[in-house]
N, C-alpha and C positions, 0 to 999 in steps of 0.2 A: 888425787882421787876425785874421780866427779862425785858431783852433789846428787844426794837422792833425788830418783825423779818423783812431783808429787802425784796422787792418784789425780786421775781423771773420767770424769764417765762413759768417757769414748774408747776408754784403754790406754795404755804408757804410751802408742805412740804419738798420743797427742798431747802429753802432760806438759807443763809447764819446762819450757826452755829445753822442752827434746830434740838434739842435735844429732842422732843417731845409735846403735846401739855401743854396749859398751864396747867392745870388742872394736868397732870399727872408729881407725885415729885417720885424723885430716891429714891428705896427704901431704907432703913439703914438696913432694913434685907431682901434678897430676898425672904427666904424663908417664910415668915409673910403671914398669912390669911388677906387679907383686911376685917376687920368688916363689916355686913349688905350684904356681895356679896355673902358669902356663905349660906347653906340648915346649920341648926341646928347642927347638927349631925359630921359635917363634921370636919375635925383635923387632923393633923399632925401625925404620929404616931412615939413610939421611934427609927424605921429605917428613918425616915423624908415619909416614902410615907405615902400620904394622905389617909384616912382612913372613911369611910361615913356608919352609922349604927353599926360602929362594924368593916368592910368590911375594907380591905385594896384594893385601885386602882387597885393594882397590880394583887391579885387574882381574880377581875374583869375581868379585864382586859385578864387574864388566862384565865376564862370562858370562858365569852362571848364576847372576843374579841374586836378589834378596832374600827372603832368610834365607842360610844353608848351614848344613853342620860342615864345618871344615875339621878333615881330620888328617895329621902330619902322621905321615904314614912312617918313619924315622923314629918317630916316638914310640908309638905303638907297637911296634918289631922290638926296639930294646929295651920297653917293660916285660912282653914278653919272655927274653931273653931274661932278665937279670932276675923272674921269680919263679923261670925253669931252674938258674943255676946254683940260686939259693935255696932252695929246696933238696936238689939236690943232692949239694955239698953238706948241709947240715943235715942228710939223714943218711949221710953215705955209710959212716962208721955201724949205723946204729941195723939199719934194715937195705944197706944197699942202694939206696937214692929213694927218693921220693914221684909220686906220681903228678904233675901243673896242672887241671884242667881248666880250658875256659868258661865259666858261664854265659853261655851264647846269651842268657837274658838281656845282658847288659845291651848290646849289641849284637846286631850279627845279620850278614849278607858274604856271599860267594866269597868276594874279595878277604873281609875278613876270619874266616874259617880257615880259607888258603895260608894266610899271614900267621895265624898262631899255629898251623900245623908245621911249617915252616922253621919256626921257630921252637917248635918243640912240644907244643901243649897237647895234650889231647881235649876232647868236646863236650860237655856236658849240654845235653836239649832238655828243655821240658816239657815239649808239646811235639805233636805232629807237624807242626809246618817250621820249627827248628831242626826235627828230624831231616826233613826236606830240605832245607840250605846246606847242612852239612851234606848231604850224601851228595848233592848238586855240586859243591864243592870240591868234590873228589876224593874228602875226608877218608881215613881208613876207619870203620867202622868197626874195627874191633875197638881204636881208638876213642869211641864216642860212646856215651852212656845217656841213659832216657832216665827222667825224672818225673813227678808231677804227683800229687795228689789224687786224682781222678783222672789216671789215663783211660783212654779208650780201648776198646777190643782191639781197633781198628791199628791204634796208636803203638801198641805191644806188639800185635802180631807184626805190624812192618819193620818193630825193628830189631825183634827174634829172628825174620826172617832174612833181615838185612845181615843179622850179626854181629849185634851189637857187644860191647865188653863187660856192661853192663846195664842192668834193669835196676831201678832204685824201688822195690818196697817198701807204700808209702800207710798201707792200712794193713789190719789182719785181712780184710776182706781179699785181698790184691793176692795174696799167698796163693791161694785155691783157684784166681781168676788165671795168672800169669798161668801157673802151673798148668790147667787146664787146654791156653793157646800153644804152652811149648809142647805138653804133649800131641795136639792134634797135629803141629807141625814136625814133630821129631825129632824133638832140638831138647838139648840138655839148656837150662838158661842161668845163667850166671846173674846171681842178683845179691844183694848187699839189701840190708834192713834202716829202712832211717829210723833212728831212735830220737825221741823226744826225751832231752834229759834233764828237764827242769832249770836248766838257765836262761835268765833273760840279760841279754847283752846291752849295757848303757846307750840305749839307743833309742829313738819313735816308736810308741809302743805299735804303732800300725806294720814296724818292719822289721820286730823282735818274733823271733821266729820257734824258740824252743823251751818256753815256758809250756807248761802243760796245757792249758786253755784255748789252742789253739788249733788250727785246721791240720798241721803238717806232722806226720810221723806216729810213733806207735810211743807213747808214755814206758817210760824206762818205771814210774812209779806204780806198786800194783803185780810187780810181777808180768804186766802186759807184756813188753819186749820180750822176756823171757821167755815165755810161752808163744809168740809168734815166732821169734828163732827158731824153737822146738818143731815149731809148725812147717818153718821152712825143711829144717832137715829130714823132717819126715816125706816130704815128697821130693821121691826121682827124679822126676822132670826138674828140679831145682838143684843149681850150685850153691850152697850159699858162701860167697866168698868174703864176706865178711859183714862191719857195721857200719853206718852214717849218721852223722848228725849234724845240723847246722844251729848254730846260736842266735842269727840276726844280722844288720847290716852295720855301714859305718861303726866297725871296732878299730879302734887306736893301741889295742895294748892285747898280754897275751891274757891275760888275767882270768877272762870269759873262759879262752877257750881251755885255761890250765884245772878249773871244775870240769868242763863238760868233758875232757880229757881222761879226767881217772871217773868219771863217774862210766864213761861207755869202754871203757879199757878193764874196769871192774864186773861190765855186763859178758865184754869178750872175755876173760878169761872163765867166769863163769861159765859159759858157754861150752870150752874147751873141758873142762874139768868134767863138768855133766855130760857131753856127749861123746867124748873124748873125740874129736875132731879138733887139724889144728884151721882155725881162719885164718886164712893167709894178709886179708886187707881192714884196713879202719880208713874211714874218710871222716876229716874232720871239718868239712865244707868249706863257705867262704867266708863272706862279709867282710873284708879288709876294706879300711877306708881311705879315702885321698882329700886331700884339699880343694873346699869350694869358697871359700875364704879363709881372714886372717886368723881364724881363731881356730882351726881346725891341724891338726898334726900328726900326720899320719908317722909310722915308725920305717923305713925303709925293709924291703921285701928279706933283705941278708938279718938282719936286726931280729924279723919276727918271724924269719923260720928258727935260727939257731935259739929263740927264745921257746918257737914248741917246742922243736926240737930235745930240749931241754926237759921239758913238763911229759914229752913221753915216753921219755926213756927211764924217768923217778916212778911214774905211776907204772910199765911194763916192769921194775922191779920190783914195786910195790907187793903186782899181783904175782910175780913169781913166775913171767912168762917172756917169752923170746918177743922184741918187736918187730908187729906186721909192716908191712909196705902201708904207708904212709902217703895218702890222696888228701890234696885241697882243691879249692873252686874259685881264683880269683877271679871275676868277671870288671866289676867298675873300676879295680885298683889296677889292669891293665891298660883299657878304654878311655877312662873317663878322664883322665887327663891328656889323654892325647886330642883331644878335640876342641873347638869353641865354638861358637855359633854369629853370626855375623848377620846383623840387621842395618835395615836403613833405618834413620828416625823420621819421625813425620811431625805429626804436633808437639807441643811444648807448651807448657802451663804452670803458673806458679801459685803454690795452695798456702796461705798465710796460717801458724800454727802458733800455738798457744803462748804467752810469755815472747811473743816477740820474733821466733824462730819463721822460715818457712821452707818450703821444701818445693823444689820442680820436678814434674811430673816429664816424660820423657817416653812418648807411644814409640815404640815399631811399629814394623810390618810384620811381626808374628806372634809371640804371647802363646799362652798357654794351648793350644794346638799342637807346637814345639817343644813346650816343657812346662809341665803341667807338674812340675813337681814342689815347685814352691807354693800351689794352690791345693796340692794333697800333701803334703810335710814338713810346707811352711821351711821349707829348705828355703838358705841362703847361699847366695849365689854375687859373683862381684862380675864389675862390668868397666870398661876404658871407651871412651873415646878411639876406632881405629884408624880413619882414612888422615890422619895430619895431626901434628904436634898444635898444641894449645899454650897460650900465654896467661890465660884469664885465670881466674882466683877457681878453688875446689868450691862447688856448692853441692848441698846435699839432695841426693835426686833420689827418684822412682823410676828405674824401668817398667812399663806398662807394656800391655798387647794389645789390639785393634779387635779382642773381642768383645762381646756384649755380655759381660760378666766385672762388678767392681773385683774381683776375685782374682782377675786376667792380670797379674804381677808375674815381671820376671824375675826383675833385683829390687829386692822389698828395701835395700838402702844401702848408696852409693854414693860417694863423691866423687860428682864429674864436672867438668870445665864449664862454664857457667856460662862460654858463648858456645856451646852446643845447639844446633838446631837442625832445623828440617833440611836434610839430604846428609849430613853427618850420618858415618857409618858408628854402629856399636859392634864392638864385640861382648861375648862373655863366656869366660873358659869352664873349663870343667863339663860340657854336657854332652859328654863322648859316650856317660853311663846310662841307661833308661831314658834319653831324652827322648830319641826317634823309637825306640824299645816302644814310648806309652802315647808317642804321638797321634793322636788323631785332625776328623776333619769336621773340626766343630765350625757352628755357622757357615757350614762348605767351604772350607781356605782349606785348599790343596796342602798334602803336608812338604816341607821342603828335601831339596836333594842332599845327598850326602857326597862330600867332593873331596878326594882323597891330592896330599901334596906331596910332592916327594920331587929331588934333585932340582927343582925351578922348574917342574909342570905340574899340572893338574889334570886330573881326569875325575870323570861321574862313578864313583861306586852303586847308589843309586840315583834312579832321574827324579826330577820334582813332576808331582803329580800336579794334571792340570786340569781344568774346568772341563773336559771331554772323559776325562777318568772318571769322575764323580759322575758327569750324567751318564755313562757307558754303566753303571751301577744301578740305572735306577730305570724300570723292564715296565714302567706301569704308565 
């Protein structure tokens, strides 16, 4: 066991003789793929540079240059695939199969809308211009359902008018608003109520999403839900096909969702009994989590269906009712491993730490403009040496970004090869989820391309924006 680290006034990660967090062990080979972090595909090749489809980094890298999200498109089709069919083999007995959608949040462009419909999922958007990629996309738009707290007028009607399968209401206000655009349009609208049902999911309180206190959904406590259901059925212009509810992100277990389960499974039958209507649908959202290091373990997609699975077929007996059709939302637990991100390194610097330790610093050429989520989540994130095999001893580094922020971390602590330097390629997997989702063009660094790999080619999903993009933005 290691020794406790002692306080310091700087914070633990400068206590005396701190050699990294607990979680992260020295490795015995640096150059070693961490199982479960990487996209399928991905390997070593006999020059040691890492190799994804066929593709070696390096001639990526040639391409299409520095930062980019590399995404193995192989991967990403058979996550798809295996949590369309675990789903709906463990709800087949129960309600006839289960409904996959993707959370287009995570990601989403033409390409991949195409790829999961493909594969079986349907679409979940949250905004008007994910509306927009799907229908670009081809998507079938019965397939596709609109989300968001604060949709627009604008947002609804296009895609009442598009045809959507369904509208997620997010407030009592939304009831009477929706209602109001399907009747001017003549549309019956099919919508589903998010319930807020008092669970918070072990997770960042910034991305625990169903405790009461919060911006998303109608509070199940209070009666609230209740009486907005009531609300829905009383207006025509509304289906209501059933409930929603989402708990949070990064969950590892069913546990969460086995409360929020019988707590909105206890509001539907409710529902059914008071208005004698039967709802045909429950969505019990997303948040499945994957691996961004070693200390994170996710449950395989067959694993945590037949575990709800499980949790909703006790609580549908509970309440003494037949089980509805059965909708989830994986979005990062698709994506997010299918991806990595591929930087040049540039500077190098070694920061002398307390008790004797010290740690090398290690800039790219991108940093939190690309993924900005270890500087909002304090998420951790791991990183390899990719263009060639290393001989040298693990030392413990910092990946940094090239912005003007001390805040600009990629990989807050990694052991990397210790003759890393300037023109060494980095990689670092897992940022397939929200990376390019939250990227922006902070101190104007163009955001990068997204490059898709597959059979030993590559091609551009999207292009890297360039210094003519940013000024063509700016009319003054």
């Amino acid at each position: 066991m290691s020794p406790p680290l002692r306080a310091h006034e700087a914070g633990a990660l400068h206590a005396e003789g701190y050699g990294g967090p607990g979680w992260l062990a020295v490795p015995g080979d640096v150059n070693a793929l961490v199982d479960g972090l990487w996209a399928r595909t991905v390997r070593r090749g006999p020059d040691g540079a890492l190799q994804v489809g066929g593709v070696p980094v390096t001639a990526l890298a040639a391409e299409h240059g520095t930062p980019a999200y590399v995404v193995d498109e192989e991967d990403l089709r058979a996550r798809a695939r295996e949590w369309v069919s675990a789903f709906d083999d463990a709800f087949a007995g129960l309600c006839g199969g289960a409904d996959v959608y993707y959370a287009g949040k995570a990601f989403l462009c033409t390409a991949v809308a195409r790829w999961v419909a493909e594969e079986g999922m349907l679409l979940e958007t949250c905004t008007g211009g994910e509306l927009a990629v799907g229908l670009r996309a081809g998507t079938d738009p019965a397939r596709m359902a609109l989300h968001g707290n604060n949709k627009s007028d604008a947002e609804v009607e296009r895609a009442l008018a598009a045809g959507v399968g369904r509208v997620v209401l997010d407030s009592r206000q939304e009831v009477d608003r929706v209602a109001g655009i399907a009747g001017r349009l003549g549309v019956r609208a099919p919508v589903l109520l998010r319930v807020t049902v008092g669970v918070e999911a072990h997770t960042h309180s910034y991305i625990a999403t169903a405790h009461e206190d919060q911006k998303f959904g109608v509070p199940l406590a209070g009666g609230e839900a209740a009486a907005a259901a009531a609300a829905v059925l009383a207006r025509p212009e509304l289906e209501l096909r059933g409930l929603h509810s989402h708990i949070g992100s990064q969950i590892f277990d069913v546990e969460g969702f086995e409360v929020a389960a019988r707590r909105l499974l206890r509001l539907h039958a409710q529902v059914q009994r008071e208005h004698g209507v039967r709802l045909p649908e429950v969505d019990l959202g997303g948040g499945f989590g994957m691996a961004y290091t070693t200390q994170h373990q996710p449950l395989p997609a067959r694993e945590l269906a037949a575990g709800m699975a499980r949790v909703v077929a006790a609580a549908c007996a509970a309440e003494g009712v037949d089980v509805p059709r059965v909708s989830v939302e994986p979005g990062r637990a698709v994506v997010g491993p299918s991806t990595f991100t591929l930087y040049t390194a540039g500077t190098t610097k070694d920061v002398a730490l307390d008790g004797g330790a010290s740690r090398r610093y290690v800039a790219v050429d991108g940093g939190m403009s690309d993924n900005v989520r270890a500087a909002l989540y304090s998420a951790d994130y791991s990183a390899t040496l990719a263009s060639r095999r290393s001989d040298a001893a693990p030392l413990l580094s910092r990946v940094v970004g090239k912005h003007c922020e001390s805040g600009d971390v990629v990989v807050l602590d990694e052991f990397l090869p210790a003759d890393l330097g300037p023109g060494d390629l980095v990689a670092v997997p897992g940022t397939g989820a929200y990376c390019r989702s939250l990227a922006s063009q902070y101190n104007h660094v163009p955001r990068p391309p997204v490059v898709a790999v597959a059979g030993g080619a590559s091609r551009v999903l999207l292009r890297r924006e360039t210094e003519e993009d940013l000024l063509a933005l700016d009319v003054g």
